[in-house]
C-alpha positions in Angstrom: 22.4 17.4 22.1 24.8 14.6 20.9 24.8 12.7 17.7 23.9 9.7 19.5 20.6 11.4 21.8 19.4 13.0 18.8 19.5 9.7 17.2 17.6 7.7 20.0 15.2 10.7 19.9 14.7 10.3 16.1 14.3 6.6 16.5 11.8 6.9 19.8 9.5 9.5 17.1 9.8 6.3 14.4 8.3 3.6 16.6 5.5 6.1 17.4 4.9 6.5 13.6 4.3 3.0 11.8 6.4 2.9 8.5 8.2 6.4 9.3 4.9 7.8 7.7 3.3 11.1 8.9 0.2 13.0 8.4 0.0 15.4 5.9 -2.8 18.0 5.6 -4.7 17.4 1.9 -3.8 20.6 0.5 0.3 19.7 1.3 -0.5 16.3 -0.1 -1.7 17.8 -3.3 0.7 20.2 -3.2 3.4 18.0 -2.9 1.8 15.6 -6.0 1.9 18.8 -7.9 6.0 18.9 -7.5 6.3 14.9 -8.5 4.3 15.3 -11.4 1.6 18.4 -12.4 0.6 17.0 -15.6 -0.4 13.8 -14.1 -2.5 15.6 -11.3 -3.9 18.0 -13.8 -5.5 14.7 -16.1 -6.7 13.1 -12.9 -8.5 16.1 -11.9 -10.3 16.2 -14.9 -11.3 12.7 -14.9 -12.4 13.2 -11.8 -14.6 16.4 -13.2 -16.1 14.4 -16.1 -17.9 12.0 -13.6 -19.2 14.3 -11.6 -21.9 13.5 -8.5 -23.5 17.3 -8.8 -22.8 18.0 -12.7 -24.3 21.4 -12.0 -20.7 22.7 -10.3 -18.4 24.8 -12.1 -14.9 24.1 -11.2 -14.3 26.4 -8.7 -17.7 25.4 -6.6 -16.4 21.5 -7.9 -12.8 22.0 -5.7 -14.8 23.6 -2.7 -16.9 20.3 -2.7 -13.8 18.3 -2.8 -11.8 19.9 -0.3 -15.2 19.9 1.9 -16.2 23.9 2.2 -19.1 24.2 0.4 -20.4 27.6 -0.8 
């Protein structure tokens, strides 16, 4: 393929995607957080745990109730 095809290609899959933004599945998205800044994702999940909904869960139940597979 030339420069120029693979180019229209790559511009064709932009107009499809608003923004050049694409899916990500939640556990890349976290993932990904965790390798821009870990600390800040660390303090943010445990804000999160000191309001809990269900105060009952420890935190491994508390992560299967966020990523929605309950035990």
């Amino acid at each position: 393929m030339s420069l120029m095809a693979g180019l229209a290609s790559y511009s064709e899959k932009l107009k499809r995607r608003p923004f050049g933004v694409k899916t990500q599945h939640l556990d890349e998205f976290i993932v990904n957080l965790c390798d821009l800044d870990a600390t800040e994702v660390i303090t943010a999940t445990q804000q999160q745990r000191g309001k809990p909904k269900y105060p009952s869960l420890d935190v491994d139940r508390h992560l299967d109730y966020s990523k929605g597979s309950y035990r």
